[in-house]
MARZAMAR-325068 format. One record per residue (C-alpha): residue in three letters; residue number from 1; x, y, z. Coordinates in steps of 0.001 Angstrom, whole numbers, plus 500000, padded with zeros to 6 digits. Layout:
N
<pt Ala NUM <X Y Z>>,
...
% end
This chain:
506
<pt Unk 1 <411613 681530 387784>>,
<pt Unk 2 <411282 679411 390670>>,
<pt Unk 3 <411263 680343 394142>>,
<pt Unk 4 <414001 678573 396218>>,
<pt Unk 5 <411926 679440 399503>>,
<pt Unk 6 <408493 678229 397847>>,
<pt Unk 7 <410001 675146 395782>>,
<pt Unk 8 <410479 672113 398070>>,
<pt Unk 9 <413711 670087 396787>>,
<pt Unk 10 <412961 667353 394886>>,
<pt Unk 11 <413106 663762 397290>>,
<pt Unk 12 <415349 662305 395229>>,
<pt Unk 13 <419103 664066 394589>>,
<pt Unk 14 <420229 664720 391379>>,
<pt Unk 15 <420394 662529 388289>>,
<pt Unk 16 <423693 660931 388033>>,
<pt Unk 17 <425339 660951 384239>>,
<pt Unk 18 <424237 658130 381585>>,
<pt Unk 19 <427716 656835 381818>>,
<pt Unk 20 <427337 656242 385178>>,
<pt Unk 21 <428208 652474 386458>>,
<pt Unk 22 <425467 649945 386219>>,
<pt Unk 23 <423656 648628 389801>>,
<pt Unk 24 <424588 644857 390458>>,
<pt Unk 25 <423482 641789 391991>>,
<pt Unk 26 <423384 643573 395511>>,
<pt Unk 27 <421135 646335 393603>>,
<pt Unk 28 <418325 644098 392597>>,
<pt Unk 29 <418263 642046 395486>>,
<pt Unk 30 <417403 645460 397471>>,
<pt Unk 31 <415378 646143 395175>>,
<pt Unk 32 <413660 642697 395570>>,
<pt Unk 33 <413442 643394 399477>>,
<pt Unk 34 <412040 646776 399229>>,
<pt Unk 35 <409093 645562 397062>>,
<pt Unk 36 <407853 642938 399882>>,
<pt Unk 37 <407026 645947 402581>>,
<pt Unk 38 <405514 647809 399229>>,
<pt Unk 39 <403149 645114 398266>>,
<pt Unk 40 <401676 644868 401800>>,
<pt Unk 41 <401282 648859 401843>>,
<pt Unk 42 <399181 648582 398584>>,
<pt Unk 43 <397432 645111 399446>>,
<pt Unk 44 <396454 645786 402934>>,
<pt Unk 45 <394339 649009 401759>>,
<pt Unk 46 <392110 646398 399627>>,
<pt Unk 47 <392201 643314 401163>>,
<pt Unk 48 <389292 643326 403709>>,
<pt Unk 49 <387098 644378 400817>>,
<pt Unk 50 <386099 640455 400744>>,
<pt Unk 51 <386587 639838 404090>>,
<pt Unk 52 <384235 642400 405808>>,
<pt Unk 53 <381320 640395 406087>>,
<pt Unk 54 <382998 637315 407915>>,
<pt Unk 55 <384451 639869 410077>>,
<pt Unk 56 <381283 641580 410667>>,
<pt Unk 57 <379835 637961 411624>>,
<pt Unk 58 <382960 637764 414312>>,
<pt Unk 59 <382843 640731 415586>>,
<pt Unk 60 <379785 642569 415403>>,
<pt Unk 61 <380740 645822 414024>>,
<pt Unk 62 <378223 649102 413936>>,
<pt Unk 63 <377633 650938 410617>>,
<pt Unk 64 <380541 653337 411300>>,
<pt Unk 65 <382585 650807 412976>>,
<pt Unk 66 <382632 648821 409638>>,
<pt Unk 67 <383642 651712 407682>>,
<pt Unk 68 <386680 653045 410090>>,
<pt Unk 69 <388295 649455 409900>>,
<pt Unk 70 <388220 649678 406269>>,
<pt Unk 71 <388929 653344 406482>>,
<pt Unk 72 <391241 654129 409446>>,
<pt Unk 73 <394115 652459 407375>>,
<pt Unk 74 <393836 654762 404238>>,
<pt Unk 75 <393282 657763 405906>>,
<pt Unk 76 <396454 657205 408196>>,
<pt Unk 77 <398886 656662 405213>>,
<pt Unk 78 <397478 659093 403057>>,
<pt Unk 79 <397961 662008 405934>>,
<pt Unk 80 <400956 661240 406390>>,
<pt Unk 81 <402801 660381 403529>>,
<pt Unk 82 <403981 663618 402851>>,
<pt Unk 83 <404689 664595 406400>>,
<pt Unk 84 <407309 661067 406378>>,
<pt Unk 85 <408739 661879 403064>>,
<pt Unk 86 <410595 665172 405053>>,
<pt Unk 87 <410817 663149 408130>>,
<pt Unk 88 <413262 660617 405889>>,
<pt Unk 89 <415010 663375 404175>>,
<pt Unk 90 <416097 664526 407776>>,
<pt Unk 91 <416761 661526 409930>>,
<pt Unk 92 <417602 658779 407273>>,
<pt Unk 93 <415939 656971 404583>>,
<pt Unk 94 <416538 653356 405996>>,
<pt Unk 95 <416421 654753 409742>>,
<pt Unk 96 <412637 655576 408680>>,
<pt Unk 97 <411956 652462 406780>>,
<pt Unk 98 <413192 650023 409318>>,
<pt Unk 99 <410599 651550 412314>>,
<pt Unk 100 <407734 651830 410155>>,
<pt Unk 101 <408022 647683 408852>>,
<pt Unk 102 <408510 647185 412458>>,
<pt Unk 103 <405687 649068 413185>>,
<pt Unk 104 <403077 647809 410330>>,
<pt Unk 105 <404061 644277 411654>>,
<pt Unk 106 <403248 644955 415269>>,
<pt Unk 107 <399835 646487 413817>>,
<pt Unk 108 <399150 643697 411836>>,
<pt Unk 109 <399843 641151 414366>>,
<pt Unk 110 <397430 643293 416829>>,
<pt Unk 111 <395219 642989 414616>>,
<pt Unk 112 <394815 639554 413511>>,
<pt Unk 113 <393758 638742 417026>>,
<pt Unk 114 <391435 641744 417723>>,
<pt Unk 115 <388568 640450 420287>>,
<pt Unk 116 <386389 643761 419325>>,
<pt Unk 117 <385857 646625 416191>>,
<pt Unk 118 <388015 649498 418313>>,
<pt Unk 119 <390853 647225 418687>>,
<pt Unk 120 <390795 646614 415213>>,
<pt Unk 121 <390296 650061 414316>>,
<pt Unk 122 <392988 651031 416449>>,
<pt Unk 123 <395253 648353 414743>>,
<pt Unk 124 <394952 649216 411415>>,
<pt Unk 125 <395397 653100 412743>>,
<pt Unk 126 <398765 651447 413723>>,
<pt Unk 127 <399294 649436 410147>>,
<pt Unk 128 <398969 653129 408215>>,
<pt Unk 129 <401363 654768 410535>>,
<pt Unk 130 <404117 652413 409481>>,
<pt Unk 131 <402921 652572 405817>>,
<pt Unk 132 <403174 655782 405570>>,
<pt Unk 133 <407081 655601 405926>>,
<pt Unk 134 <407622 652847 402776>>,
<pt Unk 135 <406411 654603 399827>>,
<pt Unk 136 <408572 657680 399573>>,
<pt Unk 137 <411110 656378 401702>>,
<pt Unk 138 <411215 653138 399174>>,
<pt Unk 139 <411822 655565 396424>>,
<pt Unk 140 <414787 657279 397830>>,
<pt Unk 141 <416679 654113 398834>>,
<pt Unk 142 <415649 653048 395280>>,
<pt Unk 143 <417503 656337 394036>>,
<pt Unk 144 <420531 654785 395800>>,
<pt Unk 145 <421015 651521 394873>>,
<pt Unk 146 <420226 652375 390892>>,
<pt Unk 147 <422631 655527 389816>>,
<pt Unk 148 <421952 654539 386064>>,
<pt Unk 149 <419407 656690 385373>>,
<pt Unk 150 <418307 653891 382478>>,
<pt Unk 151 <418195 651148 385426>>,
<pt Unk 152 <416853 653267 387943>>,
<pt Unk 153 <413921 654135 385721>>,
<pt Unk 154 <413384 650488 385247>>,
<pt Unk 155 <413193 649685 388672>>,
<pt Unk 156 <411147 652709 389572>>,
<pt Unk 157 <408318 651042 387083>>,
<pt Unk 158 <408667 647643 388822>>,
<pt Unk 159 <408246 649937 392038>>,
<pt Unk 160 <404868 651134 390768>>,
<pt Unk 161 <403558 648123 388561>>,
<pt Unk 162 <404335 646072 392400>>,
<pt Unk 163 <402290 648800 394166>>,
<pt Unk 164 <399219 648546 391284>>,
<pt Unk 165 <399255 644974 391579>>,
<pt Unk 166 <398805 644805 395618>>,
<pt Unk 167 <396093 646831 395251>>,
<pt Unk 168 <394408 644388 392649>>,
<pt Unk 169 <394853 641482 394099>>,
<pt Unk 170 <394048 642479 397918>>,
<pt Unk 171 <390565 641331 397417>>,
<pt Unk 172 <392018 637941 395959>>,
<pt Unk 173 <394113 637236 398174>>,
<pt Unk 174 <391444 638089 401082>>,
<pt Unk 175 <389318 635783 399531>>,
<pt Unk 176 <391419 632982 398999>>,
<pt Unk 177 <392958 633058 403150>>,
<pt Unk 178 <389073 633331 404206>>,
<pt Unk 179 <388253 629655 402241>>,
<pt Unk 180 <391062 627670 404466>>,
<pt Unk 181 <391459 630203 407726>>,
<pt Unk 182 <390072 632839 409860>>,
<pt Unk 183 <390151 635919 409424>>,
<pt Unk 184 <393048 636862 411431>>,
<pt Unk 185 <394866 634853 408465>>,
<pt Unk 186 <394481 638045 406279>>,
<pt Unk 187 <396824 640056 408654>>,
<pt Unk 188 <399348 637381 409983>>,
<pt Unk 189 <400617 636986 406190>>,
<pt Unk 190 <402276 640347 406364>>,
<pt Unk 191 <404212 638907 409589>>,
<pt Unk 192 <406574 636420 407132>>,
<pt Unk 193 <407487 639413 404904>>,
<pt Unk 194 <407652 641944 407570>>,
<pt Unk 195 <410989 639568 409235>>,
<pt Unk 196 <412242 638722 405822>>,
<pt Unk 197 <412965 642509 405400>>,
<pt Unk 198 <413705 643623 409083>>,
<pt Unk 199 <416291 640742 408529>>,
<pt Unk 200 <417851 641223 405163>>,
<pt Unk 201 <417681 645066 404646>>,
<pt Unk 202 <420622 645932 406784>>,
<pt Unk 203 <423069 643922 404609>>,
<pt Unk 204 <421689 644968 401039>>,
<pt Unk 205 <420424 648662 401431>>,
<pt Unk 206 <422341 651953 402462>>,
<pt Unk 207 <421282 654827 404296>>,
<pt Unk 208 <420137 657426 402498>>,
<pt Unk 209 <419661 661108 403256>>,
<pt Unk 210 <418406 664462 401126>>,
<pt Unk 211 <419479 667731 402061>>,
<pt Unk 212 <416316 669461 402058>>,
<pt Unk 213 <415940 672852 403951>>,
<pt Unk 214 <413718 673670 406900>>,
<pt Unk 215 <412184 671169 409228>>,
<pt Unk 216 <408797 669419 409474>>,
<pt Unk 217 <405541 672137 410037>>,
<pt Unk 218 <403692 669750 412655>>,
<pt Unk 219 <400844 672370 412612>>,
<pt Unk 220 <400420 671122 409461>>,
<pt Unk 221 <399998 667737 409925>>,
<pt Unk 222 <397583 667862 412723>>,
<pt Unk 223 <395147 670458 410510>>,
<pt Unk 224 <395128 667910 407590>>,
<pt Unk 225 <394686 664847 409429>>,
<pt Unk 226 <392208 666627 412044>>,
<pt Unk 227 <390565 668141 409089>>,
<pt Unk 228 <389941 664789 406832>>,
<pt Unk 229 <388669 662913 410340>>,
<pt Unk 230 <386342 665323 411123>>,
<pt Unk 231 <384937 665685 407613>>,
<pt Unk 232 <384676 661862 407489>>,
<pt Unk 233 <383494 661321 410723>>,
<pt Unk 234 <380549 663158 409943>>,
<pt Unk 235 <379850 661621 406721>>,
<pt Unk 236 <379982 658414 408001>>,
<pt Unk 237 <377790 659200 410884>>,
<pt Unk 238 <374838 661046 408676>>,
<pt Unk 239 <374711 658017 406694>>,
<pt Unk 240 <374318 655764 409383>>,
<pt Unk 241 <372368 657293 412527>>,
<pt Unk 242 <371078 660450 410158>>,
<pt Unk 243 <371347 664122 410663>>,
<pt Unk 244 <372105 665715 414203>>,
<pt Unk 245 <373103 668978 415645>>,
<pt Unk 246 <377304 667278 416235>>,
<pt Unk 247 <377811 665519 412910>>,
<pt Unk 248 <376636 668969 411304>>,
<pt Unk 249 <379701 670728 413966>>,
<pt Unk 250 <381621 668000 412750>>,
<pt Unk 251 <381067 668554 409308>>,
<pt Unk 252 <381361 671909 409221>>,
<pt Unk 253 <384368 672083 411946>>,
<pt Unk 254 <386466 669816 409256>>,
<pt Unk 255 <385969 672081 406623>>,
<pt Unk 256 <387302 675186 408232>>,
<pt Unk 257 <390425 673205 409235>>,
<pt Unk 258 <390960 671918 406011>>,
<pt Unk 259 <390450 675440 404685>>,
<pt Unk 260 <393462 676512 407084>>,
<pt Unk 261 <395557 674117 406094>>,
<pt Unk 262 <395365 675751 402699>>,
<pt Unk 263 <396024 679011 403902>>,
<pt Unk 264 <399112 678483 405807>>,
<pt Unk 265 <400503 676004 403218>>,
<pt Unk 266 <400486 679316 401195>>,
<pt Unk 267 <402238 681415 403910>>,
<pt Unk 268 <404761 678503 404673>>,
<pt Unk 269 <408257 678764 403302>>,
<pt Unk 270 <408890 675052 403202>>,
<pt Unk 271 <405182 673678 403098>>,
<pt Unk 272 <404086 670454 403885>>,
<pt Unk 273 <401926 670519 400374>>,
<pt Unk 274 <403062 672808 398009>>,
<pt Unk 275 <399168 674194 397003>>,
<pt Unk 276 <400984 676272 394194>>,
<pt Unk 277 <401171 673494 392287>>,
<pt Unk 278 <397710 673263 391383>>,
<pt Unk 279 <397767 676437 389444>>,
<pt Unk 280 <399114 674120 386328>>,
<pt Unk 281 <395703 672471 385008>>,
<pt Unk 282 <397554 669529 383264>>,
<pt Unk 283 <398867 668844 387161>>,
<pt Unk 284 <395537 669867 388528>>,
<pt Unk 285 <393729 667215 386331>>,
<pt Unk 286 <396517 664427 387083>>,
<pt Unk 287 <395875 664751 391199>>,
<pt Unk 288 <391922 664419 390795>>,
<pt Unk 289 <392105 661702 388819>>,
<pt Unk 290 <394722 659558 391016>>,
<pt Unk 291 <391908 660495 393880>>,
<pt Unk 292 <388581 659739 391756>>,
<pt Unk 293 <389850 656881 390202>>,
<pt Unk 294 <390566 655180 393658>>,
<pt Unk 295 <387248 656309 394942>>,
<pt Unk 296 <385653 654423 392090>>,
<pt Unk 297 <387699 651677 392774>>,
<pt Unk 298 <387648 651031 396683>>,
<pt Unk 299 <383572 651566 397282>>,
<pt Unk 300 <382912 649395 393907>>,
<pt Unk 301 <385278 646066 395498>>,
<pt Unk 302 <383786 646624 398984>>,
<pt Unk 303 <380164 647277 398167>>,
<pt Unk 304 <380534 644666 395664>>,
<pt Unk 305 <382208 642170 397928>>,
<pt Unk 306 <378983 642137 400105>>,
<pt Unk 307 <376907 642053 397149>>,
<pt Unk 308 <378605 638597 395997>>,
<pt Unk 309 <378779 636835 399156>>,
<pt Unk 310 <375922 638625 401518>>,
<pt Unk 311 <372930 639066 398769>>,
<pt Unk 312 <374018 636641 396276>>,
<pt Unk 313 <375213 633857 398841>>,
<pt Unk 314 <378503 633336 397339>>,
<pt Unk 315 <381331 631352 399022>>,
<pt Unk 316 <384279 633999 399693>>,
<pt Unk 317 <386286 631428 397634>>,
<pt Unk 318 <383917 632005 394616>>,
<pt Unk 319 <384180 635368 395030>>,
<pt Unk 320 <387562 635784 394970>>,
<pt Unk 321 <387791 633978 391799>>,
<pt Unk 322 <385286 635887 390317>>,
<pt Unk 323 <387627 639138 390873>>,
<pt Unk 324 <390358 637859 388922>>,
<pt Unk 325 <389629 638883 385589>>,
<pt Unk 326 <389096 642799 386236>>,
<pt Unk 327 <392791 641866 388589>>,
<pt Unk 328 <394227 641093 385356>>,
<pt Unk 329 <392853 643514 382693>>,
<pt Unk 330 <394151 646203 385653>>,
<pt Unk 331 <397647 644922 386123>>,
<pt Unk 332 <398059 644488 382414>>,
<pt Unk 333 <396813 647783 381903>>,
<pt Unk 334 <399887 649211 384059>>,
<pt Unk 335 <402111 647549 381608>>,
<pt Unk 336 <400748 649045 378492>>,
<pt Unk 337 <399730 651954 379131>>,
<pt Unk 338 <402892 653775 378570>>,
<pt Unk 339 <403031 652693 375207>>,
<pt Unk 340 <399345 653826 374941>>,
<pt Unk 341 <400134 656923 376095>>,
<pt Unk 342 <402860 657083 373490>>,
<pt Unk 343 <400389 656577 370343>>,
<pt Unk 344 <396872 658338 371303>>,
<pt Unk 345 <399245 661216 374304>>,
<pt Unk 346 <398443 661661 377796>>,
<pt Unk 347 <395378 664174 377261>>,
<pt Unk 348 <393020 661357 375295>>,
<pt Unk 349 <394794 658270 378111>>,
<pt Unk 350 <393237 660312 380985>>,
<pt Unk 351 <389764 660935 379347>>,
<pt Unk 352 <389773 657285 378050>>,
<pt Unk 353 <390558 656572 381934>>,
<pt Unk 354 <387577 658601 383308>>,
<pt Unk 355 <385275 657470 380841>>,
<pt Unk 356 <386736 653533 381445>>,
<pt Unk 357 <385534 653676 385107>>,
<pt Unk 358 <382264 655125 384272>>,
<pt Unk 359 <381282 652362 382066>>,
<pt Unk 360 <382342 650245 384418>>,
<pt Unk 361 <380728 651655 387206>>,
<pt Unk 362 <377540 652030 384801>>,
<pt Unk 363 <377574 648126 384568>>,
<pt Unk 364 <377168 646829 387955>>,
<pt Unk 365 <373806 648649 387539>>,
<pt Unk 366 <371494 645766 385748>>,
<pt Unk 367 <372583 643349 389065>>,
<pt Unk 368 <369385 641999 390486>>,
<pt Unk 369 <369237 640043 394546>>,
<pt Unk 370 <369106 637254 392118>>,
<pt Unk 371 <372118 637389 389652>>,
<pt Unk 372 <374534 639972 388621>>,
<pt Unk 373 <377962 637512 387707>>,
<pt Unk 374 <378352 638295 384768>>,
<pt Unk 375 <377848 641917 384819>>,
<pt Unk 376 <379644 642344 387545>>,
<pt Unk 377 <382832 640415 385650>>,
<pt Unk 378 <382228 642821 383097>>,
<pt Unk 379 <382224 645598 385277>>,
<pt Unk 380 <385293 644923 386649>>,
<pt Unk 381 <387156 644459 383083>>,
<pt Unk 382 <386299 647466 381730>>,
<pt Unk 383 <387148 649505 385029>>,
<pt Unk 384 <390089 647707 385187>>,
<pt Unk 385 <391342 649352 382003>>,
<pt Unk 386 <390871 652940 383456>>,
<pt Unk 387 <392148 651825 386828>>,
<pt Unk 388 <395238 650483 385602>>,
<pt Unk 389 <395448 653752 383311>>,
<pt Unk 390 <395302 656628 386004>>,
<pt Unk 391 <398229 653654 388359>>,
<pt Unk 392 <400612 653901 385543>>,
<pt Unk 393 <399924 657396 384265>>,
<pt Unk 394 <399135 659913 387557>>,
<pt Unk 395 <402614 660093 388773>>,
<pt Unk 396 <404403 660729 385522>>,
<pt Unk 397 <401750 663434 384170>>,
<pt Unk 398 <401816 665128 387506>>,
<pt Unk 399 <405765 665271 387125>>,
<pt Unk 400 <406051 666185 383623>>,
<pt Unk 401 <403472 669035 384231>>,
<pt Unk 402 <405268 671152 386687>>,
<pt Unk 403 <409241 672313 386534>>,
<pt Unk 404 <412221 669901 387473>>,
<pt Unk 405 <412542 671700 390191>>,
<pt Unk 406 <409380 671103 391919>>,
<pt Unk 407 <408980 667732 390964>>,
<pt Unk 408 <410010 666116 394519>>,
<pt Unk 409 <406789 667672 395676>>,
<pt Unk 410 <404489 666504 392796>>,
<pt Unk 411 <405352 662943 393267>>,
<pt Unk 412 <405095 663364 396628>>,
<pt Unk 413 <401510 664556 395978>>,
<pt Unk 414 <400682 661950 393440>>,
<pt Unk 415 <401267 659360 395862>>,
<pt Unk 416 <399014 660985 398250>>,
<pt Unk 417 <396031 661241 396042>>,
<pt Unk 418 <395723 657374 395943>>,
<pt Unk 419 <396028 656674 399614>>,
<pt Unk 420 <393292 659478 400122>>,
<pt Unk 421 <391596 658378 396808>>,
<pt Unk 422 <391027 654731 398536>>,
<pt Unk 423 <390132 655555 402093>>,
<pt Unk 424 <387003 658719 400127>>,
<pt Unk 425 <385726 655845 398354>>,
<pt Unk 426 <384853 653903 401463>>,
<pt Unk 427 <383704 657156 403387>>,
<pt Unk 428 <381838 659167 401002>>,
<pt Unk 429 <380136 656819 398089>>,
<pt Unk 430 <379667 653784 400657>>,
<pt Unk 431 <378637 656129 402917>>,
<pt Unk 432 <375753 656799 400005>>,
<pt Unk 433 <375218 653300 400088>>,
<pt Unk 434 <374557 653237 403739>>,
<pt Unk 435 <372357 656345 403597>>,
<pt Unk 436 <370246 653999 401613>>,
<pt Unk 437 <369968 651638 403327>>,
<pt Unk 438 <368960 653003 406404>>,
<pt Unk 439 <366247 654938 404453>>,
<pt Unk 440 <364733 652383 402387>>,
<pt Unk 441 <365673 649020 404429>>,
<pt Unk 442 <363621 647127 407289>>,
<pt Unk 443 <364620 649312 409994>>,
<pt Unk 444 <365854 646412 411924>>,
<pt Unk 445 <369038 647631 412189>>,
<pt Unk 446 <371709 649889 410135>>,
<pt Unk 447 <373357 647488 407989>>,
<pt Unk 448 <373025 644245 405935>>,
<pt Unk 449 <374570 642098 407592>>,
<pt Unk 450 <372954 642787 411249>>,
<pt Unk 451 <369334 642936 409436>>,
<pt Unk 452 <369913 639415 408029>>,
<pt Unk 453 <371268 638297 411749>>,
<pt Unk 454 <367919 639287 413000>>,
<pt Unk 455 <365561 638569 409976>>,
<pt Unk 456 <362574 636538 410732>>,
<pt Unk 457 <360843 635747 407950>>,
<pt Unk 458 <361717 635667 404016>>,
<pt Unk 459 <359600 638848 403474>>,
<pt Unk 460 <362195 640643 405592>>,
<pt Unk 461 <365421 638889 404054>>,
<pt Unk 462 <364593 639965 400580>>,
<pt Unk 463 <363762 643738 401643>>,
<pt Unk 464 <366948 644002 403207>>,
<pt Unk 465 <368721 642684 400270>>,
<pt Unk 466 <366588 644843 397983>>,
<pt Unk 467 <367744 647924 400234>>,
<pt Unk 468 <371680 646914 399854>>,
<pt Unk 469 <371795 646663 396056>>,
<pt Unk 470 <369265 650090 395325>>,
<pt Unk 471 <372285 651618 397643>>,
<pt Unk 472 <374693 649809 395796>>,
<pt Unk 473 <373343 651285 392235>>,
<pt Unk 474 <372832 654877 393541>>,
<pt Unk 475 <376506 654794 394844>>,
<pt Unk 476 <377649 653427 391607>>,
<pt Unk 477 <375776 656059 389370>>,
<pt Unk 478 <376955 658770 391013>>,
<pt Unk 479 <380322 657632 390750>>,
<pt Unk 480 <379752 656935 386949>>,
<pt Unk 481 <378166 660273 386916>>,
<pt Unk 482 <381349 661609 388504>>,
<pt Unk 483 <384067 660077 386223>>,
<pt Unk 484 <381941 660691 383013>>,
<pt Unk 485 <381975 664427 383932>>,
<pt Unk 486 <385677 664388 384791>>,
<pt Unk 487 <386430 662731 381053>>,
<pt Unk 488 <384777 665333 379348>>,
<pt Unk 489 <386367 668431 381625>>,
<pt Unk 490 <389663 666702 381026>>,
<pt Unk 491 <389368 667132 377255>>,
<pt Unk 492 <388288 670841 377878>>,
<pt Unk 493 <390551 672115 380173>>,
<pt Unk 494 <393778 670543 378784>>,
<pt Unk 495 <394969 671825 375726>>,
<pt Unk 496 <395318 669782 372787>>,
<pt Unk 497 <398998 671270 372424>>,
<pt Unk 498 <400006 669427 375796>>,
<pt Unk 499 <400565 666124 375893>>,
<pt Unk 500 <400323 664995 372211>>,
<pt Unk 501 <401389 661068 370750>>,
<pt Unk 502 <405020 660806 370877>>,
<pt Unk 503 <405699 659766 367239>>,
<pt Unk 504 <409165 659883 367333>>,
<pt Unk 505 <409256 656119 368571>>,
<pt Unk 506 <407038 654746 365836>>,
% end
């Protein structure tokens, strides 16, 4: 039986009967409104991923530098996603979202004129603090305006196929701004949608409350967040200056916090994570995956990004293009896979997903400082299909695998797992990457980009390049390495009973 002190209440209230009256006009349009602050959430954690080397150019970012403006964003949702989700249930669903658009916008204007790396940083800091409020905010106003359950789930998948598809075509969109404008361009397009909703989503949305008991655990939130920081911090800095006596502290600092996080989610009557959860194994499974698979997926488009346009001399326009197809396989994937799901079950989609990304991953690995196109359209195809996989499928396994009661919480969680998912990538496998680099490059300087600035012969130029893509392949091997792994303890640790084909709709 559950326990009402453990068992957070679920975000959402309670299902409303089938015969309930069917959302109109009003209902879709808020629905349409909501989904412009969504897309930007998604998008902006991918789309510098093409953009980071003309921004390196402009602004002359260090090794670690680089990796906090693609990192500080990620790491600022995912910590506080959760910690927002009660903050709405208290204070007001809209309340929430109406501050945090206003806040991403003022972020995102900061940052499209940032005249050094810590402003930028500092920036997209800002950005993630006002992203963290959409997503499970979003969802609750969604709850509101669709009281059919039939419609509601409908618009709940056009909630998540619009957050998929941000992600996949950040690093188009990137692209296709850098070919006509600078690279402030990439943040100033939020600005039109940011006024759009501030604008329209007084007259079409309602506010929206939950009673859920006790308050927020603040403790909490500064162990996690201090935690992941100093964990990262010290990853980043090993790979890029090598081992000292404070990025060890650092290291081993963030571990211990993160280890009493744990512990006093466990004491906590109304936790900020509900840890319990990951006694189920089917739930267990569902959580790593939404985090592996966006590790994959964030250091392969941003290590392959500079691959494209720094060591194969690309035009960002070119490269942009050449992301399309594995943007397409990925958001098609979302669509299907339900019906996928339905015919082979859950257990075999989430193996197929894992072993997807490896052979994805496994393909960027024949790429030579000469040519790699074509394997690297190929690569992102086939890792498309297991990215789009663990978008459309984390959420709903996590859900289904734990009580009704407690499912609140594992959405809440599921959400998480991506943010975090994306921001790991950057830190930990291009980190790798980096590590490389610094071992086996010129010794110039600690990354591409400022080797190349002050290469002086040929000789030099091709070492340097030679040192970025034996990174890239080591980070993308062990990140094969990793998925493959995962596939095969997926079909071992979930039981062939759980999660079978549906054949009841055939």
């Amino acid at each position: 039986m559950a326990d009402p002190k453990r068992d957070p209440v679920p975000i959402a209230t309670s299902a409303p009967p089938p015969e309930q009256a069917r959302a109109g006009r009003r209902a879709w349009l808020g629905l349409l409104v909501v989904l412009g602050p969504v897309l930007l959430v998604s998008m902006d954690g991918s789309i510098l991923f093409l953009t980071m080397p003309t921004i390196t150019h402009a602004l002359a970012p260090t090794a670690d530098q680089a990796l906090w403006i693609l990192d500080g964003y990620g790491f600022a949702v995912g910590s506080l996603l959760i910690a927002f989700g009660n903050l709405g249930d208290r204070y007001g669903r809209l309340k929430l979202l109406m501050i945090g658009v206003t806040v991403f916008g003022l972020g995102s204007a900061g940052a499209a004129f940032s005249p050094s790396p810590e402003w930028l940083i500092g920036c997209r800091v800002l950005m993630g603090l006002g992203g963290a409020t959409l997503l499970p905010s979003g969802l609750a106003v969604l709850g509101e305006l669709f009281p059919n359950p039939r419609q509601r789930a409908q618009a709940i998948g056009v909630f998540a196929a619009t957050f998929a598809a941000g992600f996949a075509i950040g690093p188009v969109i990137g692209g296709l701004l850098l070919s006509r404008f600078a690279w402030g361009s990439v943040f100033l397009i939020n600005l039109p949608v940011v006024v759009v909703f501030l604008a329209a989503a007084p007259f079409v949305l309602r506010e929206v409350r939950a009673t859920r008991p006790g308050g927020v655990d603040v403790p909490s939130i500064l162990l996690s967040a201090g935690g992941l920081l100093a964990v990262v911090y010290a990853i980043k800095d090993f790979a890029a200056y090598g081992p000292s006596w404070p990025v060890l502290a650092s290291g081993a600092a963030g571990v211990l916090v993160l280890i009493w996080f744990v512990l006093r989610q466990r004491r906590l009557a109304y936790p900020l994570v509900d840890v319990t959860l990951f006694r189920e194994k089917v739930f267990t499974v569902a959580i790593v995956t939404g985090v592996l698979s966006l590790v994959a997926w964030s250091a392969a488009a941003y290590l392959t990004g500079i691959y494209l346009q720094t060591v194969l001399d690309l035009p960002v326009l070119t490269a942009a293009l050449l992301a399309l197809p594995g943007a397409a396989v990925l958001i098609t994937m979302c669509v299907i896979t339900p019906r996928i799901a339905e015919r082979i079950g859950k257990r075999r989609a989430l193996a197929l997903c894992y072993f997807a990304i490896a052979a994805g991953l496994a393909l960027l690995l024949p790429t030579t400082t000469t040519g790699g196109i074509g394997w690297y359209i190929a690569s992102t195809a086939i890792a498309g299909v297991g990215y789009g996989i663990s978008f459309a499928l984390v959420a709903d396994t996590a859900v289904a695998a734990v009580p009704a009661d407690r499912a609140g919480a594992a959405g809440a969680i599921a959400e998480t797992s991506n943010e975090i998912g994306n921001a790991l990538g950057i830190a930990l496998l291009g980190s790798i990457a980096a590590l490389a680099f610094r071992v086996l490059g010129p010794e110039l300087a600690p990354t591409l980009n400022e080797t190349l600035d002050l290469a002086g012969t040929a000789t030099v130029v091709s070492a340097a390049k030679s040192a970025f893509l034996t990174g890239l392949h080591i980070a993308m091997a062990t990140g094969a390495i990793l998925c493959a792994g995962m596939g095969v303890l997926t079909l071992r640790w979930i039981p062939k009973a759980q999660f079978q084909p549906d054949r009841t709709r055939r």
